[in-house]
C-alpha positions in Angstrom: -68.0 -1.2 28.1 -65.5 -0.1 24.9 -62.4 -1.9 25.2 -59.2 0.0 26.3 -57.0 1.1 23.6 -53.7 -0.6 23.1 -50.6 0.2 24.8 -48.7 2.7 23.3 -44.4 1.9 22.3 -41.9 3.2 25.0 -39.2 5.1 24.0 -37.0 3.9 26.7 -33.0 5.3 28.1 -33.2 7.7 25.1 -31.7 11.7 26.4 -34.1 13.6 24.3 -31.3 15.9 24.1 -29.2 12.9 22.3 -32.4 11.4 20.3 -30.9 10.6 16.9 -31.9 13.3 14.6 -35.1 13.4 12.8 -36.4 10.6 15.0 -39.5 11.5 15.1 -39.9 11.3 11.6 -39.6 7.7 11.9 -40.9 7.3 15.4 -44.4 8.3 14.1 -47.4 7.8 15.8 -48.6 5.3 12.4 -45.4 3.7 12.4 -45.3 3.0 16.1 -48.5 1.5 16.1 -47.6 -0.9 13.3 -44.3 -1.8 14.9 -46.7 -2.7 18.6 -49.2 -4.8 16.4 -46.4 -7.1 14.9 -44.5 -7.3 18.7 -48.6 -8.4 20.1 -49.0 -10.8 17.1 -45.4 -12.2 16.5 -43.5 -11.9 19.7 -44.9 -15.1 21.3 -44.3 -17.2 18.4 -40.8 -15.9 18.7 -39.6 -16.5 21.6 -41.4 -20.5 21.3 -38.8 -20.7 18.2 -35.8 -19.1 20.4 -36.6 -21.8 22.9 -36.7 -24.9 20.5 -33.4 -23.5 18.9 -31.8 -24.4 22.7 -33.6 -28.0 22.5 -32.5 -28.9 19.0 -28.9 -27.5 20.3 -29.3 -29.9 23.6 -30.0 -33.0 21.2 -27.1 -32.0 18.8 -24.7 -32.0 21.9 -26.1 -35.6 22.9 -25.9 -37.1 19.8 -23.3 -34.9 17.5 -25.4 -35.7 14.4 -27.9 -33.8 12.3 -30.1 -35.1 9.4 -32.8 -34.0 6.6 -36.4 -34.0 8.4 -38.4 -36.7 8.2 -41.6 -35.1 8.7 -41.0 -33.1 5.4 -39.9 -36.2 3.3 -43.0 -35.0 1.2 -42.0 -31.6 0.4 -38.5 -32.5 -0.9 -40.2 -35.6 -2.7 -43.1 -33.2 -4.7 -41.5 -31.9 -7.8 -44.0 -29.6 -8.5 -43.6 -26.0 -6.5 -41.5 -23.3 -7.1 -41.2 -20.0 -5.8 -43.0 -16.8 -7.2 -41.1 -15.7 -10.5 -38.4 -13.0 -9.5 -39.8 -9.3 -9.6 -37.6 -7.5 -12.6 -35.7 -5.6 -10.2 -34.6 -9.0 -8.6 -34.0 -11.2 -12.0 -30.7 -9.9 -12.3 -28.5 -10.3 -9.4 -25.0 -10.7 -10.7 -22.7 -8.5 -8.3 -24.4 -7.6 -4.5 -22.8 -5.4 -2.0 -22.9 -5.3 1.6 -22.6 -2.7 4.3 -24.2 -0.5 6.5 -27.0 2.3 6.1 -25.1 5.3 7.2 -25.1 8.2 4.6 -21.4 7.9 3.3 -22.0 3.7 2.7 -25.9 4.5 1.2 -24.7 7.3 -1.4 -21.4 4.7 -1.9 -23.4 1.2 -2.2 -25.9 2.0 -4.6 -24.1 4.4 -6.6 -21.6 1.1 -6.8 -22.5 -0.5 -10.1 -23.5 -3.7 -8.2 -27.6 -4.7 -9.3 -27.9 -4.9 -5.3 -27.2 -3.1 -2.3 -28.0 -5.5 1.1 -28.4 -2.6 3.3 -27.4 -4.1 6.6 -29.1 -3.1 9.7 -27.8 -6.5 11.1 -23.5 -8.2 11.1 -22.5 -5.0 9.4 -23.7 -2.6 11.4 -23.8 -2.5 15.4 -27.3 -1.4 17.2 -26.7 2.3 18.5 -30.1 3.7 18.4 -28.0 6.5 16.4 -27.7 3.3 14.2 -31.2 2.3 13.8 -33.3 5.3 13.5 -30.3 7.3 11.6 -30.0 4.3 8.6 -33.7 4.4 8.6 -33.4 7.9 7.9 -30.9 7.6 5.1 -33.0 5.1 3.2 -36.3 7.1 2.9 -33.6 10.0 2.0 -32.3 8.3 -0.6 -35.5 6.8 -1.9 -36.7 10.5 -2.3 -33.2 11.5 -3.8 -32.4 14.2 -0.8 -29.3 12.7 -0.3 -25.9 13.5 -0.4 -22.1 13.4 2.0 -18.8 14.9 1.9 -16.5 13.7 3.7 -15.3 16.6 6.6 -11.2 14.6 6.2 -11.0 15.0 2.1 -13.7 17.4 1.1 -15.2 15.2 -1.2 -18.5 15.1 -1.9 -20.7 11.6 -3.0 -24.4 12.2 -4.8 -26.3 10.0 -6.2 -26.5 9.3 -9.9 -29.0 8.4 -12.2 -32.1 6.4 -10.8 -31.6 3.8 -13.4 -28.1 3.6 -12.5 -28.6 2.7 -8.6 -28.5 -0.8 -6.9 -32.1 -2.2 -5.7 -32.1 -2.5 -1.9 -32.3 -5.3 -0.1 -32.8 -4.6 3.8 -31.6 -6.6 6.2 -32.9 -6.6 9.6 -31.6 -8.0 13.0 -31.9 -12.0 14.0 -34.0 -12.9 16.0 -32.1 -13.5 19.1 -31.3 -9.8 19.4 -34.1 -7.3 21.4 -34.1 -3.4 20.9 -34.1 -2.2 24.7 -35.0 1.3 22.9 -38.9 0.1 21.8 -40.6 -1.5 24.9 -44.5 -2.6 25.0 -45.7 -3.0 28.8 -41.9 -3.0 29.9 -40.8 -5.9 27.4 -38.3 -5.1 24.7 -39.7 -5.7 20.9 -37.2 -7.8 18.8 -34.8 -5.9 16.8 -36.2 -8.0 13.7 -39.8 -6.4 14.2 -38.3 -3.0 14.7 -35.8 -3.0 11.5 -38.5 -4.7 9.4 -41.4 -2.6 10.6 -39.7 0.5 10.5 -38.6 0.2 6.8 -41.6 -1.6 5.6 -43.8 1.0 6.8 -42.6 3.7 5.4 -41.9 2.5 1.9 -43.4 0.0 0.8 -45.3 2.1 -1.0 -42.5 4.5 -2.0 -40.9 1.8 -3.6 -44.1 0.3 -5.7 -44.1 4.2 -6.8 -40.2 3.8 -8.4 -40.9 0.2 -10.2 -39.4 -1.6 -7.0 -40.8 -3.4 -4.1 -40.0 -4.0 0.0 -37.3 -6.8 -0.4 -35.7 -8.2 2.1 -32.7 -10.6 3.3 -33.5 -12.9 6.6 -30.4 -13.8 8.5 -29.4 -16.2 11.2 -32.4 -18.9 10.1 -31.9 -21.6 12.0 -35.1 -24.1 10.6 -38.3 -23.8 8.2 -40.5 -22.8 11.1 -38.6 -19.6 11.6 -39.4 -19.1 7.7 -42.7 -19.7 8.7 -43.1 -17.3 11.1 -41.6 -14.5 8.3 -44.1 -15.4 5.9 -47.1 -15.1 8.5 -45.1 -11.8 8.8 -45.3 -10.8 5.6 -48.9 -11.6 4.7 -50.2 -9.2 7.6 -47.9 -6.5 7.3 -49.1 -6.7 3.3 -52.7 -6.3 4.5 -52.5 -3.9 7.1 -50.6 -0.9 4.4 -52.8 -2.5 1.4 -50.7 -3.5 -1.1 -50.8 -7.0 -3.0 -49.9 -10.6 -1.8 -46.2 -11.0 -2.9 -45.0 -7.8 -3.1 -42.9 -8.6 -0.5 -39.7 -10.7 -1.7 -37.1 -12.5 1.0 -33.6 -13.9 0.0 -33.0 -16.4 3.5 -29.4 -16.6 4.1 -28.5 -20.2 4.8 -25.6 -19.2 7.4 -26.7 -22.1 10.0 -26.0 -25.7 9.6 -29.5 -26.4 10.9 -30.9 -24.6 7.9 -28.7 -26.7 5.4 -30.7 -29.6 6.1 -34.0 -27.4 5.5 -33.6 -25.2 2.5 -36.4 -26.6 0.6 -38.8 -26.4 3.1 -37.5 -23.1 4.3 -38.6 -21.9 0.4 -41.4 -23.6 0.1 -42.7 -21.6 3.4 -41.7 -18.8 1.6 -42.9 -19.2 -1.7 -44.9 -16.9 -2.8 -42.7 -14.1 -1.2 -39.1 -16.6 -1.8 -36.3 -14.7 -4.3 -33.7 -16.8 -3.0 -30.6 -18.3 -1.1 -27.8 -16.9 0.2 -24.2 -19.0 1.3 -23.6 -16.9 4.4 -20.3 -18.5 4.4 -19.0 -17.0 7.6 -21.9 -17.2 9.8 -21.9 -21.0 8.5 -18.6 -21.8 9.7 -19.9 -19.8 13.1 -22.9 -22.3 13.7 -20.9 -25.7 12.6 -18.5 -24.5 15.6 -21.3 -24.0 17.9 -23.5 -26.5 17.6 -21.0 -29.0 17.7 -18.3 -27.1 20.0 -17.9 -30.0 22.4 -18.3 -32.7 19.8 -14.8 -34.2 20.2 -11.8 -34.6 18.2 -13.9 -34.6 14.5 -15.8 -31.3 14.7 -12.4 -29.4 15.4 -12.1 -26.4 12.9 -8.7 -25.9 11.9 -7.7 -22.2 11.8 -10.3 -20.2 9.7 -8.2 -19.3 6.6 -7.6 -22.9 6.0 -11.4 -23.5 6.0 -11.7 -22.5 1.9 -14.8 -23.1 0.1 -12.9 -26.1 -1.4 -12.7 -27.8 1.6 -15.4 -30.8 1.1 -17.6 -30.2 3.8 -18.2 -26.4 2.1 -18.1 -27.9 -1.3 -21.4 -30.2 -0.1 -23.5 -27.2 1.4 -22.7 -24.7 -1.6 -23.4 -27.6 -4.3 -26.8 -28.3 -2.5 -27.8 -25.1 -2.1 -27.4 -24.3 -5.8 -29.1 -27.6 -6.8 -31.9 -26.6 -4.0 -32.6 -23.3 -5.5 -32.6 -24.0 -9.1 -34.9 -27.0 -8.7 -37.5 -24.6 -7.0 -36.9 -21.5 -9.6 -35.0 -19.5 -7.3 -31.9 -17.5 -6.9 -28.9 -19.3 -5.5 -26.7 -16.1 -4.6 -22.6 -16.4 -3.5 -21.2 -15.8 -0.1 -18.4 -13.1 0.8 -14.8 -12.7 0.0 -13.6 -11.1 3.1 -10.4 -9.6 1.0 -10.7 -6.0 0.6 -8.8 -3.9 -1.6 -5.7 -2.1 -0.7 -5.1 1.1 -2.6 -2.3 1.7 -0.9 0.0 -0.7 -1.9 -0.2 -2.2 -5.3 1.2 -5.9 -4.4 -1.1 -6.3 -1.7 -3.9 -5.3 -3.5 -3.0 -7.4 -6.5 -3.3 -10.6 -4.1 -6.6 -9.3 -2.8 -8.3 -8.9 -6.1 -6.8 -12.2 -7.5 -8.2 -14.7 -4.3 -12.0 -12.4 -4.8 -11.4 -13.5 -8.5 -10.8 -17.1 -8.1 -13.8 -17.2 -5.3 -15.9 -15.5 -7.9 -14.8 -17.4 -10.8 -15.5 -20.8 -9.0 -19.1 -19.4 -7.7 -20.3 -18.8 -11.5 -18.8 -21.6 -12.5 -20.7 -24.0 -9.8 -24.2 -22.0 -11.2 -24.2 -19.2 -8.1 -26.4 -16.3 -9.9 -24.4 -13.6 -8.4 -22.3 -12.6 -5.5 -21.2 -10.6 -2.3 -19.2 -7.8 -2.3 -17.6 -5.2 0.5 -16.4 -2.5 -1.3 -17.0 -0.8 -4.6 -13.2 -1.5 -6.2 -14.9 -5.1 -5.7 -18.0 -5.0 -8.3 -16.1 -4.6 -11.0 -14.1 -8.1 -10.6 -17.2 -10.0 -9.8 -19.5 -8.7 -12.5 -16.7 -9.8 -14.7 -16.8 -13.3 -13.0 -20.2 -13.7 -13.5 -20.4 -11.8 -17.1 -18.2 -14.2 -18.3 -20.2 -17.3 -17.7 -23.7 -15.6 -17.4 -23.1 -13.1 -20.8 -27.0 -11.3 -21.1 -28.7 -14.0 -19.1 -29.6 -12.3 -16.1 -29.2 -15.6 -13.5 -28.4 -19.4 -14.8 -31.5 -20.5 -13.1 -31.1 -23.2 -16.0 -28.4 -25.1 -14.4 -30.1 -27.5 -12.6 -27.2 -28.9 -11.1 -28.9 -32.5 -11.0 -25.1 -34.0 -11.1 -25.1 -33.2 -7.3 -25.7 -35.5 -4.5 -25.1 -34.5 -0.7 -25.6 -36.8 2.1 -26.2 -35.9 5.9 -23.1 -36.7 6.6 -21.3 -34.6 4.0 -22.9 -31.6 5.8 -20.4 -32.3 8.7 -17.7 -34.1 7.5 -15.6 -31.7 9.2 -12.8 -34.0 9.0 -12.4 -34.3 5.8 -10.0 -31.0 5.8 -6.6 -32.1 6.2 -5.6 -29.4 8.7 -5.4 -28.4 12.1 -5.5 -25.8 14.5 -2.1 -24.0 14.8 -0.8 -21.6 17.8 -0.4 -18.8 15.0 -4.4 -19.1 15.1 -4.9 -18.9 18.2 -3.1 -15.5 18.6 -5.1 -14.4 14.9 -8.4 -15.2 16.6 -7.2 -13.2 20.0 -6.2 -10.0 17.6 -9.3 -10.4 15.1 -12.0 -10.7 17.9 -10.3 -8.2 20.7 -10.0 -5.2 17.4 -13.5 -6.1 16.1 -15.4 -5.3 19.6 -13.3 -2.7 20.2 -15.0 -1.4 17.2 -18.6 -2.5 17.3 -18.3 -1.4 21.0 -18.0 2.3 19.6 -20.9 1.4 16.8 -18.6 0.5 14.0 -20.1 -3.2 12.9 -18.0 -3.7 9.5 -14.2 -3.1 9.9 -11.4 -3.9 7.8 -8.5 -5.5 10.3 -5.8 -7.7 8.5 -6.3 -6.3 5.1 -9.9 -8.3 6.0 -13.5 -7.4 6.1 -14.5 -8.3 9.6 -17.8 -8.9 11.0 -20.0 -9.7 14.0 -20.0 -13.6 12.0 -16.3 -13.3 11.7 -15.8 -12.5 14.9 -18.0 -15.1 16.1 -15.9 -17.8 14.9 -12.5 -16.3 16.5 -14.1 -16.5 19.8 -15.9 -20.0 19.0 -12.6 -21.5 17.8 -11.1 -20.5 20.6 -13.9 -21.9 23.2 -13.8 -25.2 21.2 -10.0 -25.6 20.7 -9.6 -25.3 25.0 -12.2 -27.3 25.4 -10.9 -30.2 23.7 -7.6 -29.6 24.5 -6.3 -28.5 21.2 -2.2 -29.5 21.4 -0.7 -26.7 18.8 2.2 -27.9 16.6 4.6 -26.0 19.1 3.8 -27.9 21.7 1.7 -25.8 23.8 -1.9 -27.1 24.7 -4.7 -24.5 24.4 -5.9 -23.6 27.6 -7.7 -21.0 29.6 -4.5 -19.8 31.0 -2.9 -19.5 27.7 -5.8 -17.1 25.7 -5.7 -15.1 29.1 -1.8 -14.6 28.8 -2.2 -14.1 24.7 -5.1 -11.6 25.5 -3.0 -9.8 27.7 0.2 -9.4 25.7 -2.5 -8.0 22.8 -3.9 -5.2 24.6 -0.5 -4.4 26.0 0.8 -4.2 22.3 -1.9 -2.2 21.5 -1.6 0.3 24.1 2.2 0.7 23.3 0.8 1.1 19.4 -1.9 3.6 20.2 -0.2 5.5 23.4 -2.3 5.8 26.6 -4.7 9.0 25.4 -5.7 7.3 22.5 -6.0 3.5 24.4 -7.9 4.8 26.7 -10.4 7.3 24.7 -11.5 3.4 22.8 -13.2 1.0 24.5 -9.8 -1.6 24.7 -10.4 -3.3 27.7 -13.8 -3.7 27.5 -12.8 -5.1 24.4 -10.4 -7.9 25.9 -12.4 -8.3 29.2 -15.7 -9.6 26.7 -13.9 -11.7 24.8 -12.2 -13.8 27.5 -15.8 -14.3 28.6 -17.3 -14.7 25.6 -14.1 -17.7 24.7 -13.8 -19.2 28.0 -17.0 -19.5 30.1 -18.2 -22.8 30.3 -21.8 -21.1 29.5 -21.4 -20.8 26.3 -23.2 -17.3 25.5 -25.8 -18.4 22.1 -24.7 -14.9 20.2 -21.2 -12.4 21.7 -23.7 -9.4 20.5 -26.1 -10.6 23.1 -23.7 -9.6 25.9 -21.9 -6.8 23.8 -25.4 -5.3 23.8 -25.3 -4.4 27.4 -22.3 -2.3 27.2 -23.4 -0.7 23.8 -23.6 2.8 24.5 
């Protein structure tokens, strides 16, 4: 009896007549099938790691500590391994930039000067299935140079210029908490990872051996080296089911979880022989320290974000050692974001904004970072000169082994050992950051500039987590008000009043406002503490 062919994918809740366009282009039977094998093989292991993230988060709230593994004493001891040498498009990594895969932001980011564009099918960028298939779409387009925009407000038109002009991509796909509802196997949702990475792998990883490049890749939201682990199985299969060599593949990990501090050398040496790197996902960072240790007491209490600079010492510890990590293993250590944006607009303002992304850059070169994030293109030009100045022709500073550094377990979390504390001024920031950003992301927009700020989903993520954890341990502001449940509601509510006397009713109401406010109160002050606000924010994503 011949066995019964595989389940097909679902495309589930999609109107044909509101299918993304060109879908089928990158719905293809092939690519499908591809996407179902990796859900069979890879889903399981998945959800096991999901699961011991909640257990190693239960044991951090009985015994607010964390510390290096003991069972991987002998990795960190061996001196000997190092990840593969960096592909030439990778070796030079001075200025990155960030953002989303629609066509205006593609034809923008790698026309930007930077040596990489992260294309971000993750914090930057909210999961519309107009989102997913359509940057999908823009990448192969712009892989086979059919790709151009104007702009329907100003009339101008972006096209792309020289090939050997262009930034090399680096894709980044959803965590792995997040599911695409839109791809189903036998009525269970494939994880947005699996889709993003599929999808893109599939169709062009060979396209991109054919221009001199190769399938890279960043992995966000790593939370230990056995998520790593499960990447690299990843990697090896989806590099022998299209046929093309061992290590083609190249991941930079983005260490933006205070679980993964304490793991970075194990998380490369899982990925070694596809590792290009390390990423200070600075935001996210500050995210996880708040949640993982949100009802820790008096001594994990973030003060408001902006006093939480990289100088403070607990930031100091985990940038040093991540430097130190990567160098000793002949990998890139790469800088986190300056959420300043420029401000064309007004000359003064922009002056400040371009002067705190020029100190931030200045002190990441100077502590041996290879290269640096960026969110717009008036940004490249400051950083590259940042990192021209220390790096000249060297294309990293690999070199600078950084063997001056020592970080303890406890430096990791020394939160306080920064001299400030939560004010009521924050309290109302982190209301009007995190009601404006999921207004936004609500309507599909995941990278928004609020404040004269670049705000993400990890930015966001720490407004509602402060707020959670400053409640719950009875924060008392310098005014004399005590953060409670019944204070956020009544700040909440004077915000979306503001903004509806800002906007007027037609436009308040055409935006998704008070879903907006309604999420984050729930997201901030349910004593079940939602793991991601995206996971929740997904359900009302149109």
């Amino acid at each position: 009896m011949s066995t019964p062919a595989p389940s097909p994918l679902a495309i589930v809740d999609v109107d044909p007549g509101k299918a993304p366009a060109r879908q089928d282009e990158i719905l293809t039977e092939a690519a499908l099938a591809f996407v179902a094998e990796l859900h069979r093989r890879f889903t399981p292991r998945r959800d096991e790691l999901l699961a011991r993230r909640d257990a190693r988060r239960a044991e951090i709230a009985r015994t607010s500590t964390l510390d290096f593994l003991p069972e991987t004493a002998h990795i960190r001891a061996d001196d000997s391994w190092r990840v593969a040498p960096a592909p030439a498009p990778l070796d030079d990594r001075r200025v990155e930039i960030t953002g989303p895969t629609d066509r205006k932001m593609t034809v923008n980011a790698l026309n930007s000067g930077a040596k990489v564009w992260l294309a971000d099918f993750e914090d930057a960028s909210a999961p519309t299935w107009q989102n997913v298939i359509g940057g999908q779409v823009n990448l192969i387009d712009a892989y086979e140079r059919r790709i151009d925009f104007t702009d329907p407000n100003s009339g101008k038109s972006y096209a792309l210029k020289p090939a050997e002009e262009l930034a090399t991509v680096v894709v980044r796909p959803r965590g792995w908490h997040l599911d695409e509802r839109h791809l189903q196997l036998d009525g269970t949702p494939v994880p947005g990872a699996l889709v993003d990475f599929g999808l893109y792998f599939f169709h062009n990883a060979r396209r991109l051996l054919d221009l001199g490049k190769g399938p890279y890749f960043y992995l966000p939201k790593t939370e230990s080296h056995l998520e790593a682990r499960l990447w690299n199985e990843i990697f090896v299969f989806a590099q022998d089911y299209v046929g093309i060599a061992q290590g083609t593949i190249r991941a930079t990990v983005l260490i933006e979880t205070i679980t993964a501090a304490y793991e970075m050398e194990e998380i490369l040496y899982e990925l070694r022989d596809h590792a290009s790197g390390l990423n200070a996902g600075r935001w996210d960072y500050l995210f996880s320290i708040v949640k993982n240790f949100r009802d820790g007491g008096e001594k994990f209490v973030l003060p408001d974000r902006n006093a939480v600079t990289m100088t403070a010492p607990f930031m100091r510890a985990y940038t040093e050692l991540l430097v130190r990590t990567c160098h000793k293993r002949g990998a890139h250590a790469i800088g986190g974001m300056a959420a300043f944006i420029p401000n064309r607009r007004d000359p003064e303002a922009n002056e400040k904004a371009l002067a705190k992304v020029r100190a931030d850059k200045d002190r990441e070169a100077g502590d041996g970072f290879d290269g640096s994030w960026v969110a717009h293109p008036d940004l490249v030009p400051v950083a590259r000169a940042c990192f021209d100045a220390v790096l000249g022709d060297k294309p990293h500073q690999k070199d600078r082994l950084r063997e001056d550094v020592s970080v303890t377990a406890a430096d990791l979390i020394a939160i306080d050992s920064l001299d400030a504390r939560p004010t009521y001024q924050g309290l109302v920031d982190a209301v009007r950051v995190g009601t404006r950003y999921i207004e936004a992301w609500l309507r599909g927009l995941g990278a928004v500039a609020i404040f004269g700020l670049m705000e993400d989903a990890a930015t966001a993520e720490i407004s509602r987590s402060q707020i959670w954890q400053w409640v719950d341990a009875g924060v008392v502001f310098e005014n004399g008000e005590k953060a409670t449940a019944d204070l956020v509601r009544k700040i909440a509510d004077e915000e979306l009043a503001a903004i509806r006397a800002d906007l007027g009713d037609a436009a308040f109401t055409a935006g998704a406002w008070q879903q907006a406010h309604d999420l984050l109160l729930k997201v901030s002050l349910d004593t079940d503490y939602a793991a991601f606000l995206t996971l929740p924010a997904y359900e009302l994503l149109d």
